[in-house]
C-alpha positions in Angstrom: -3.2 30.8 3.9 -5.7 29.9 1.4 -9.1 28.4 2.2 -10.1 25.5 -0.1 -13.1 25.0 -1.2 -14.9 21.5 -3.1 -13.6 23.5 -6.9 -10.1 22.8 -5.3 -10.6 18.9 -5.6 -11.2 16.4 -8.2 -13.3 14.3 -5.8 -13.6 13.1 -2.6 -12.9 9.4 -0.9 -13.6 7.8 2.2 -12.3 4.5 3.4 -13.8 2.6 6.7 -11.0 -0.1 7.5 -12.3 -2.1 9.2 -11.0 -5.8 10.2 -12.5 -7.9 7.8 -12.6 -5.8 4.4 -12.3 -2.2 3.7 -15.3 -0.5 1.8 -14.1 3.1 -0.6 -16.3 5.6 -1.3 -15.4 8.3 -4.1 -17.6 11.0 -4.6 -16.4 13.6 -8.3 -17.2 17.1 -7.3 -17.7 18.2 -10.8 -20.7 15.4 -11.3 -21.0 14.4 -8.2 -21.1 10.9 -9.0 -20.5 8.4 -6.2 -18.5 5.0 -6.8 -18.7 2.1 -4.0 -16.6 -0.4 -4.0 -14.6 -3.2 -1.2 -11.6 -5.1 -0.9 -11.0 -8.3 2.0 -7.7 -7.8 3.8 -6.7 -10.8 1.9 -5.9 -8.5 -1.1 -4.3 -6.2 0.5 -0.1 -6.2 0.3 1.2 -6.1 4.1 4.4 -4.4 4.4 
């Protein structure tokens, strides 16, 4: 089994859902640049 290491990704994202919006984190490994952003549950397609 191969171990993976941060070259094996593009980047890296992290989502806290919580119950009134949902905030995204994405980190690029190759810069790493972060990008925030958040959504209300409002925009979010229920299925």
């Amino acid at each position: 089994m191969k171990v993976l290491t941060i070259d094996d990704f593009a980047a890296f994202i992290g989502i806290d859902w919580a119950d009134k919006k949902h905030d995204i984190c994405e980190i690029a490994t190759t810069t790493l640049k972060n990008t925030a952003s958040s959504t209300s549950l409002t925009a979010i397609r229920r299925v």
